[in-house]
C-alpha positions as CSV (number, residue, x, y, z in Angstrom):
1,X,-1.2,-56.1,36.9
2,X,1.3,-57.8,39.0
3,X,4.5,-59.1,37.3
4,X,5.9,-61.8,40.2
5,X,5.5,-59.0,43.0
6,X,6.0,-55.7,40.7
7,X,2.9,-53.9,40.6
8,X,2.4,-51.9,37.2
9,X,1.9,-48.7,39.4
10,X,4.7,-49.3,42.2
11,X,7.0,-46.0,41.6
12,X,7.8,-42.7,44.2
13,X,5.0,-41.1,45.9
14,X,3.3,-37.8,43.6
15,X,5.0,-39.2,40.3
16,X,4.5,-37.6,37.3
17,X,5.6,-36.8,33.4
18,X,8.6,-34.1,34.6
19,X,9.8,-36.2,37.6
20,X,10.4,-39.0,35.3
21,X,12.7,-36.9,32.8
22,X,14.6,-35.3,35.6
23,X,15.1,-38.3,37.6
24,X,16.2,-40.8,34.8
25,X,18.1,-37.8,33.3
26,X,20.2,-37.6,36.7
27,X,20.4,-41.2,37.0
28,X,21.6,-41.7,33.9
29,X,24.2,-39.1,33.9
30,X,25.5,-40.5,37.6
31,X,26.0,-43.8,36.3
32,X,28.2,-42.9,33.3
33,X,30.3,-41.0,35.6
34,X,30.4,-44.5,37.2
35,X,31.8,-45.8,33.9
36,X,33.9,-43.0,33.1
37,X,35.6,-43.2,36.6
38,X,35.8,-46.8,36.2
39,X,37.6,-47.4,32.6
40,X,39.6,-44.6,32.3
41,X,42.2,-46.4,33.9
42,X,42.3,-48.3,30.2
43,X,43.5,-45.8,28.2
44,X,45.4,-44.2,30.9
45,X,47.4,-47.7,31.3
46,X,50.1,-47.5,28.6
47,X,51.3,-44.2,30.5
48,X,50.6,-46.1,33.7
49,X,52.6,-48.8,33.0
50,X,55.6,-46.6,31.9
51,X,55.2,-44.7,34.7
52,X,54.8,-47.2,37.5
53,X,57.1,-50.0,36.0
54,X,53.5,-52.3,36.0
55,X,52.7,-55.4,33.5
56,X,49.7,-56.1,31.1
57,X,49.0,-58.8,33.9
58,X,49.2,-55.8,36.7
59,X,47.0,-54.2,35.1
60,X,44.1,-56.7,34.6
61,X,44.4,-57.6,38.6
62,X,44.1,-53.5,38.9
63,X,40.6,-53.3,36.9
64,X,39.5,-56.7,38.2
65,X,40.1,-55.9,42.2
66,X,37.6,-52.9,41.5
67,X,34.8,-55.2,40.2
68,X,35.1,-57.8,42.6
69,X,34.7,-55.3,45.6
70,X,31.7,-53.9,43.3
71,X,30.5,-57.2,43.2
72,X,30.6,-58.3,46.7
73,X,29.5,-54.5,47.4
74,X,26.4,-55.2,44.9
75,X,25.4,-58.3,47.1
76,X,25.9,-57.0,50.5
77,X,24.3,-53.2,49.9
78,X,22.3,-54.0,47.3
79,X,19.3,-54.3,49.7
80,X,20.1,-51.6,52.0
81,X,18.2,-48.5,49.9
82,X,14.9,-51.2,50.1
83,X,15.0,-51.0,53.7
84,X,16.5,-47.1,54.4
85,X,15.6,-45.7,51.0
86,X,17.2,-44.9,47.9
87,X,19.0,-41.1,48.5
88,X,20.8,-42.3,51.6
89,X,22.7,-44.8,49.5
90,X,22.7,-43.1,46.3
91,X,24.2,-39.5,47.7
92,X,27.1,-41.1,49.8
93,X,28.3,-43.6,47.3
94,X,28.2,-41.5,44.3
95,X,30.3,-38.7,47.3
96,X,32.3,-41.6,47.7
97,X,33.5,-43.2,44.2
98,X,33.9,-39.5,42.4
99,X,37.3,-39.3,45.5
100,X,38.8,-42.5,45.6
101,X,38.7,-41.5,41.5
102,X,40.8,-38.4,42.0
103,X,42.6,-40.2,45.5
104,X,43.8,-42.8,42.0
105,X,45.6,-39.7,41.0
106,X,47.8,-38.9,44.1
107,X,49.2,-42.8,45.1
108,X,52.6,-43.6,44.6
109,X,52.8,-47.3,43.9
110,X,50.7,-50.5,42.5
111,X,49.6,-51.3,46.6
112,X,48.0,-47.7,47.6
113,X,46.4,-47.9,43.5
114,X,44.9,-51.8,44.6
115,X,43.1,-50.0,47.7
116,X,41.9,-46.8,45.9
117,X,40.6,-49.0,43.2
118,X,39.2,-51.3,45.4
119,X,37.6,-48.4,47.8
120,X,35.8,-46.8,44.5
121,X,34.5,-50.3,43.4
122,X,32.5,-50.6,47.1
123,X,31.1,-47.3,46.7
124,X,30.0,-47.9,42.8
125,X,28.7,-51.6,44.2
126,X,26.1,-49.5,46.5
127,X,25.0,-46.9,43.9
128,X,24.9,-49.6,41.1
129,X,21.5,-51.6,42.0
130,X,20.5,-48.4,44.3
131,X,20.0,-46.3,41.2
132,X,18.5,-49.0,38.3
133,X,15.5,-49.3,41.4
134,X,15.7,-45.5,41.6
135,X,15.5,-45.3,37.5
136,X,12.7,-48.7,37.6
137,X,10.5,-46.6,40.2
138,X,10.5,-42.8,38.8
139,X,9.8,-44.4,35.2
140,X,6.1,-45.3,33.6
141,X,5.9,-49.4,33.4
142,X,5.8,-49.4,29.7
143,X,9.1,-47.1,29.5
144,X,11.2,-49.0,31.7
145,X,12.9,-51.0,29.7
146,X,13.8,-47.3,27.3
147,X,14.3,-45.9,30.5
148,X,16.9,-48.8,31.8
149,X,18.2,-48.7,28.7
150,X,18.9,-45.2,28.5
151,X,20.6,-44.6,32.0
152,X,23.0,-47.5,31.4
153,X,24.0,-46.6,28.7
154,X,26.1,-43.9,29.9
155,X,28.0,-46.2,31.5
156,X,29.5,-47.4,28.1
157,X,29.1,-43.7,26.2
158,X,30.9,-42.2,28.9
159,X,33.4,-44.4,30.4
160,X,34.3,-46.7,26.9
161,X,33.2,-43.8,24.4
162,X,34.3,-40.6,25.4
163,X,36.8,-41.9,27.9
164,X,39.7,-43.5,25.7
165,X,39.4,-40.1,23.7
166,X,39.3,-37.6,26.1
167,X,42.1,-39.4,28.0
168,X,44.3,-39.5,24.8
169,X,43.9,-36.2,24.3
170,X,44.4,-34.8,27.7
171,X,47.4,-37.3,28.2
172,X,49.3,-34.2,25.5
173,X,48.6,-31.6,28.5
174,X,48.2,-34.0,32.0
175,X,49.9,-36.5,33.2
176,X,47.6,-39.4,34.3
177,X,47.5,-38.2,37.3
178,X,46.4,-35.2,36.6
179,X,43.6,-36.8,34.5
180,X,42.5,-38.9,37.5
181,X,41.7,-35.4,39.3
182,X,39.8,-33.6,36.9
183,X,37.4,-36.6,36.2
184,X,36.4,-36.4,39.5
185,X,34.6,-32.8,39.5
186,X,31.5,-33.8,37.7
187,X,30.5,-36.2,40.0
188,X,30.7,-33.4,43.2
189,X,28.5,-31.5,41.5
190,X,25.7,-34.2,40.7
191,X,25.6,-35.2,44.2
192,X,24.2,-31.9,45.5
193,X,21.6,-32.4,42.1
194,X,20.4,-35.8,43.1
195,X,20.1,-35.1,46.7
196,X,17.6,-32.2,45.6
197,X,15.4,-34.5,43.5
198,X,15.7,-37.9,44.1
199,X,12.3,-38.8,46.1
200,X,11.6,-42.2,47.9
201,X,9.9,-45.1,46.6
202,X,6.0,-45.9,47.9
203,X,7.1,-48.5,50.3
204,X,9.7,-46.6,51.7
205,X,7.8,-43.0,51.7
206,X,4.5,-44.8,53.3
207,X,5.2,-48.2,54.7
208,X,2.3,-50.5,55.9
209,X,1.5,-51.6,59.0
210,X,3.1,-55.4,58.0
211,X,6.0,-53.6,56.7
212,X,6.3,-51.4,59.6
213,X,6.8,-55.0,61.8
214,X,8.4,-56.9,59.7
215,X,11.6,-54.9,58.5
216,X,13.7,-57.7,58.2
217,X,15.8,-58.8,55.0
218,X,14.2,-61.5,53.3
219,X,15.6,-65.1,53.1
220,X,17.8,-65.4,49.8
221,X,16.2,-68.1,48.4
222,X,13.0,-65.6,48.7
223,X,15.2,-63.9,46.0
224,X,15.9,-67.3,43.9
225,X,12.0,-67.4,43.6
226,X,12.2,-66.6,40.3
227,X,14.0,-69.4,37.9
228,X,15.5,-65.5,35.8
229,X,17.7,-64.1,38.9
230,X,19.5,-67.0,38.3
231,X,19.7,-67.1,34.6
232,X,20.3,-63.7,35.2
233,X,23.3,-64.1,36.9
234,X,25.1,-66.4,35.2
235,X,24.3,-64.6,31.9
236,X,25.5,-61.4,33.5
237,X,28.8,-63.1,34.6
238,X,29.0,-64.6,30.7
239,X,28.5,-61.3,29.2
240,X,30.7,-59.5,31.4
241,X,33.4,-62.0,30.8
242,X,33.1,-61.0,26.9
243,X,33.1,-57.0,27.3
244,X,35.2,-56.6,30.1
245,X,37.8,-58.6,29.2
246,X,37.7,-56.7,25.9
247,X,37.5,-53.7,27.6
248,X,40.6,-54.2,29.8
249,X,42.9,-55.0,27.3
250,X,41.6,-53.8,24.4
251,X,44.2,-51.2,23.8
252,X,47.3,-53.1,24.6
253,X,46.3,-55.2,22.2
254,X,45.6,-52.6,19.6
255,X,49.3,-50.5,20.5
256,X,51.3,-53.9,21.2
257,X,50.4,-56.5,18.8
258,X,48.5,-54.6,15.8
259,X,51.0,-51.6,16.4
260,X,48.7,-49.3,15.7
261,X,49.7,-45.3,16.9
262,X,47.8,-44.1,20.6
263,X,45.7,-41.8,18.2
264,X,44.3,-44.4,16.5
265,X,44.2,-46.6,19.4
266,X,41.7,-44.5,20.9
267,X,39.4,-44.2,18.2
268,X,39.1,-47.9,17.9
269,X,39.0,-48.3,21.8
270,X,36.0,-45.7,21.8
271,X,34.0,-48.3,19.4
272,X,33.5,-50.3,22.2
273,X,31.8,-47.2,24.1
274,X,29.9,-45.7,21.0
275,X,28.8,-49.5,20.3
276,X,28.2,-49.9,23.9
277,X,26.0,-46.9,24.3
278,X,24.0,-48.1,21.1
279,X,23.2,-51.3,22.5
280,X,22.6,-50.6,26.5
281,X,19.6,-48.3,25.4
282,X,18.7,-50.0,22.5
283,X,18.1,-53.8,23.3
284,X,16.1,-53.1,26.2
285,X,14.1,-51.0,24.6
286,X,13.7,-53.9,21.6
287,X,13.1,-55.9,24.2
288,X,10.1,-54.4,25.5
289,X,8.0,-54.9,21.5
290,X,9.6,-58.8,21.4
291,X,10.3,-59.8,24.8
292,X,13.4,-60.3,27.1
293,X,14.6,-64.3,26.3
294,X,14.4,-63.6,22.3
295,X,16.3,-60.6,22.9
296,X,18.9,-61.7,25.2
297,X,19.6,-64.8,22.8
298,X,19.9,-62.3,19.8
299,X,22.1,-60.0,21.9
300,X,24.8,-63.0,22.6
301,X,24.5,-64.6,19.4
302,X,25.5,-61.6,17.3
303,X,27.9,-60.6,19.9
304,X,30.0,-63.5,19.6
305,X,29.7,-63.7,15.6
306,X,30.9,-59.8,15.3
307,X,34.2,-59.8,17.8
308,X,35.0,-63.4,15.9
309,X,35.0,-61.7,12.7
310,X,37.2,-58.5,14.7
311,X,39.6,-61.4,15.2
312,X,40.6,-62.1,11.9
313,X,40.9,-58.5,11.0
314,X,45.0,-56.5,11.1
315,X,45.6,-53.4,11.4
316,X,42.5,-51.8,9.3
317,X,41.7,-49.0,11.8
318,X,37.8,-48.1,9.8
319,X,36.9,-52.3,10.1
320,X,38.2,-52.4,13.8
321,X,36.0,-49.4,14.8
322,X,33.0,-51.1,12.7
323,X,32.8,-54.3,13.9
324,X,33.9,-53.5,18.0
325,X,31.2,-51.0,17.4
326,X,28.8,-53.7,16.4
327,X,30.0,-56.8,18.6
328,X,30.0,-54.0,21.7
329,X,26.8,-52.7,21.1
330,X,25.0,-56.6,21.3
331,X,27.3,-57.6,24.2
332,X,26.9,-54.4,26.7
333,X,22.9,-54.4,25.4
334,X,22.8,-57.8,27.5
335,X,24.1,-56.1,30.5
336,X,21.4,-53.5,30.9
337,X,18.8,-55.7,29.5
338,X,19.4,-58.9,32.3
339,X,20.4,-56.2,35.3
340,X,17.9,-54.0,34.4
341,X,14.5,-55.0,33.1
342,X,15.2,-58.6,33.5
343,X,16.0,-57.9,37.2
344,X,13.3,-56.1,37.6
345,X,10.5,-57.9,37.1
346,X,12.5,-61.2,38.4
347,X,12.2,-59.3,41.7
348,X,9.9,-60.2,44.8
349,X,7.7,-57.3,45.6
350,X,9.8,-54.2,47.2
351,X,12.8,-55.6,46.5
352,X,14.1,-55.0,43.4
353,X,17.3,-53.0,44.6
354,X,18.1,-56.5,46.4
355,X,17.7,-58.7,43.7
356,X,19.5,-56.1,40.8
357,X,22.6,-56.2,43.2
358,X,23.0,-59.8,43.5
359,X,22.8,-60.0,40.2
360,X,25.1,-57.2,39.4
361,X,27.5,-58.9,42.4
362,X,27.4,-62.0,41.0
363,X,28.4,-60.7,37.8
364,X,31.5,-58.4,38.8
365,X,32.5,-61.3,41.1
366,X,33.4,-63.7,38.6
367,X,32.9,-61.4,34.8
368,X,34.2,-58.3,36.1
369,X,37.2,-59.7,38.6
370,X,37.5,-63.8,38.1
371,X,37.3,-63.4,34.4
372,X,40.1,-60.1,34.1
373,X,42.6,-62.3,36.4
374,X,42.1,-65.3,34.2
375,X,42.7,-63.4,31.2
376,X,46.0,-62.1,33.2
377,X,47.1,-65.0,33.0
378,X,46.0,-66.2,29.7
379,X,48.1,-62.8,28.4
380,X,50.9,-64.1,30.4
381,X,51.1,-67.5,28.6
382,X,50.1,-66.9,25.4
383,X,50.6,-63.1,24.7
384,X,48.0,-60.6,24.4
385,X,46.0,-61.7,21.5
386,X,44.5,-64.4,23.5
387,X,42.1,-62.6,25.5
388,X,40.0,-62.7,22.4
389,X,39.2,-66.0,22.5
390,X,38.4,-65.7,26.4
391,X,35.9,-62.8,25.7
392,X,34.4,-65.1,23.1
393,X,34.4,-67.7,25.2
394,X,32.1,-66.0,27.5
395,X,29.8,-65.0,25.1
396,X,29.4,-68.2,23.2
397,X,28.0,-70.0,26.9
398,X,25.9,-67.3,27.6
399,X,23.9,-68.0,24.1
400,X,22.8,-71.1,25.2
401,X,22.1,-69.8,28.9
402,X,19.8,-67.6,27.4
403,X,17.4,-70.1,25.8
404,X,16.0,-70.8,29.3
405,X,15.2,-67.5,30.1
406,X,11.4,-67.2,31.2
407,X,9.5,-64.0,29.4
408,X,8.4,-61.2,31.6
409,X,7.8,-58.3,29.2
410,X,4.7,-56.5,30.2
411,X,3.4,-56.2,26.5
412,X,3.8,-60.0,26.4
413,X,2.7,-60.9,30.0
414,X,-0.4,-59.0,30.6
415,X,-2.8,-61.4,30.0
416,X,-3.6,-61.4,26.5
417,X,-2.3,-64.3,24.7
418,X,0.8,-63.4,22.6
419,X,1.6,-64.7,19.3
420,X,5.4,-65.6,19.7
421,X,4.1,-68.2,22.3
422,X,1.0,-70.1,21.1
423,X,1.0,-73.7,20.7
424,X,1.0,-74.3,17.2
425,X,0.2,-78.4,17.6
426,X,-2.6,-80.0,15.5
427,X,-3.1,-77.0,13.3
428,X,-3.6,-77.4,9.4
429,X,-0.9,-76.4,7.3
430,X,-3.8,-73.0,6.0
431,X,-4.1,-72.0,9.8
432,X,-0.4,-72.2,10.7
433,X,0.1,-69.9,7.4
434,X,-2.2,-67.3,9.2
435,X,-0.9,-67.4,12.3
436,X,2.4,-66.6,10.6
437,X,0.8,-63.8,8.7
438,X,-0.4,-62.7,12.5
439,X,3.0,-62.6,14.3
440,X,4.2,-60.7,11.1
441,X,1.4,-58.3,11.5
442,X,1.9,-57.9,15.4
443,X,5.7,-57.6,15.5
444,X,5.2,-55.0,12.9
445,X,2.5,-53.1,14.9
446,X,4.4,-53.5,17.9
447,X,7.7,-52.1,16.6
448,X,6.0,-48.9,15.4
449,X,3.6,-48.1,18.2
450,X,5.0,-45.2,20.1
451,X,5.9,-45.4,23.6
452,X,2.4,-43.3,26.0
C-alpha cells in the first residue's frame, strides 16, 4: 500500500519490535526537552520581568522571536536530514538548543536574551521535523499515529506540565537564572543516547541508482501536491495561535488580573501541559480508528467551546485547572495530529521530513511569532485579559479550515470501502437504517481492536 508516496513498509533498514520502543522512547523524551527548554521562560517571566525591568509586551516578542526562527528554521532545514540523513541533524541541533537554553541563563539584558532565544529556536526548527520522520520511520504503519502522538506529547507534559511547577518550586532555591542552567543537563546527556541508536531511514541507508543522480531538493510545489500540506498549514498556524498565545500569557493573566498566589498560578498554568499531554498522544491515536478530517474538526470545535467557557470563570483555581485541562488537551491534540500523521502521509515519497517542516515553519511563522506579537499588542491596548479572545479567535477559523481536510488514515484508505464515506443517495429509508446500524458496529469494532 502506497498512501500518496508513503509506502506502508518505508522505515530504517533491519527494523524490528525493540528498535521501535527505544527509538520513539528517545524521540519522545528529546522533544519534551524541546518543550521544556522552550516554555519555561513562562513561568520564569514574572521573576524575569522584575528582574530585567521587561513588560508583558517584552515578553510576548521574547517567546515569539524563538518561534519565528523555529519556523523559518523548520522550512529551510526541514529537508536537510532527507538528503544527509536523520542523526546528522538530530545530534547537532538537540547539542545545540539544550546551550543557548543554559547561555538564557548567563545574559544580562533583553538584546543578548532576543539572540539566545532566537539561536535555540534555529536549532529546535532542525530537530523539530528531523525527529517526527525519525519517529514516522522507526514506527509500524498502523502505530504511527500512537507513536506521533506519544513523542509529542512530551512537548506539552514537559514543557507546559511539569515546567510551570518545577520552575515555581525551584524559583524558592534558584534564581531564574540558575533555573535556565540546570534545565539544560538532560538534553547533554540524550545526545550521546540518540547518537548511539538512532539508525537511517531506507532511502538514506541504501539509495537507488535514480536517487543516487538525482539528489536535488524537489520543486516546492512538488510539496503542495497534496491539497492537506496546505490545510495543514494554515490549521497548524490556527491552532498555534490558540495554545500559544495561551501559553505565553497564561500566567500573567492568572497572577495579574485573577490575582491568584504564584502557587496556585502554577498549578493552573500546568493544566495546559497535563491537558496538552492528554491530547497530543490521544487524538492522533483516535484518529487512526475514525480518520484525520473528523478528528481534526472535533479537536477545534471542543477547543474553542472549553477555553470560552475558561473565560467566564474568576478566580476558582479547581474550574481553571479543569477546563484549561480540557480546552488544552483538544487544541495541542491538533498540533501533533496535522504535523504529525497528517504530514505524513501528505508527503511525497522520501520526503516527509521536508514537508513536516514547512508545515511546522509555517506554523511558528505566523502561530508561534505573528500571533504572540499581535497579542502584545492586543495586551498593550486592552489589558491582559484580551488575549483570550485572540486564542479563540484562532481556534474558531481553524474549525472551519478543517472541513476540507482530505482523509488519509490507513484503516480508512486501504482500499476497502469505509462506512463514514459511502454515498448514501437513492437508498430506502430500511437500508439507510442498516447502514447506520453498520457504522455503529464498525466504529465500535474499530475503537476496541488492539493495536498488532
Amino acid at each position: 500500500m502506497e498512501i500518496h508516496g508513503l509506502r506502508e513498509d518505508a522505515g530504517v533498514a533491519d527494523w524490528t519490535p525493540a528498535y521501535e520502543r527505544r527509538a520513539v522512547a528517545l524521540l519522545t523524551i528529546g522533544f519534551g526537552l524541546v518543550g521544556l527548554d522552550r516554555w519555561i521562560v513562562a513561568p520564569l517571566g514574572p521573576s524575569m520581568i522584575a528582574d530585567l525591568g521587561l513588560t508583558p509586551q517584552n515578553l510576548n516578542n521574547l517567546i515569539a522571536a524563538l518561534g519565528v526562527s523555529w519556523g523559518i528554521a523548520a522550512v529551510l532545514l526541514g529537508g536537510l536530514s532527507d538528503r544527509v540523513g536523520r542523526k546528522k541533524v538530530l545530534i547537532p541541533s538537540l547539542l545545540a538548543f539544550s546551550l543557548m537554553s543554559s547561555l538564557s541563563g548567563m545574559v544580562s539584558g533583553l538584546a543578548a536574551l532576543f539572540v539566545a532565544r532566537g539561536l535555540m529556536g534555529v536549532a529546535e526548527g532542525a530537530f523539530c521535523p528531523t525527529s517526527f520522520a525519525s519517529t514516522a520511520e522507526a514506527s509500524h504503519p498502523k502505530r504511527r499515529g500512537f507513536n506521533q502522538g506519544l513523542q509529542q506529547s512530551a512537548f506539552a507534559l514537559f514543557g507546559l506540565g511539569f515546567g510551570p511547577i518545577l520552575a515555581t518550586q525551584m524559583l524558592a532555591v534558584f534564581s531564574w537564572r540558575v533555573i535556565f542552567l540546570l534545565v539544560a543537563i538532560p538534553g547533554l546527556i540524550l545526545t550521546a543516547l540518540l547518537a548511539s541508536v538512532i539508525r537511517e531511514p531506507r532511502p538514506i541507508a541504501r539509495p537507488s541508482k535514480a536517487e543516487d543522480t538525482n539528489p536535488d531538493k524537489p520543486r516546492l510545489a512538488d510539496l503542495f501536491a497534496h491539497r492537506n500540506v496546505a490545510l495543514a498549514m494554515a490549521g497548524l498556524f490556527c491552532a498555534m495561535c490558540g495554545i500559544f498565545v495561551l501559553s505565553a500569557n497564561i500566567p500573567l493573566y492568572l497572577t495579574g488580573y485573577l490575582k491568584l498566589t504564584p502557587a496556585q498560578m502554577g498549578i493552573v498554568t500546568s493544566a495546559i501541559g497535563f491537558g496538552g499531554f492528554a491530547g497530543q498522544w490521544g487524538l492522533p491515536a483516535v484518529s487512526d480508528h475514525i480518520g484525520r478530517r473528523v478528528t481534526a474538526i472535533i479537536g477545534f470545535v471542543a477547543g474553542t467551546a472549553f477555553l470560552f467557557w475558561f473565560t467566564r470563570i474568576g478566580a476558582d483555581t479547581p474550574v481553571l485547572f479543569t477546563l484549561l485541562f480540557v480546552a488544552s488537551a483538544f487544541s495541542f491534540g491538533l498540533l501533533s495530529l496535522l504535523t504529525g500523521p497528517v504530514a505524513t502521509e501528505a508527503a511525497p515519497a522520501g520526503r516527509i521530513s521536508s514537508t513536516a517542516g514547512l508545515i511546522i515553519g509555517a506554523g511558528e511563522i505566523f502561530g508561534g511569532g505573528l500571533a504572540l506579537v499581535v497579542s502584545g499588542i492586543v495586551i498593550g491596548h486592552f489589558g491582559i485579559q484580551a488575549m483570550l479572545y485572540v486564542a479563540l479567535g484562532g481556534l474558531s477559523v481553524g474549525g472551519v479550515l478543517m472541513a476540507f481536510l482530505k482523509e488519509t488514515a490507513p484503516r480508512l484508505t486501504d482500499g476497502r470501502p469505509h462506512p463514514f464515506h459511502r454515498d448514501d443517495s437513492g437508498l430506502s429509508e430500511a437500508e439507510k437504517a442498516m447502514r447506520a446500524n453498520n457504522i455503529a458496529r464498525a466504529l465500535e469494532n474499530s475503537i476496541s481492536r488492539h493495536y498488532l
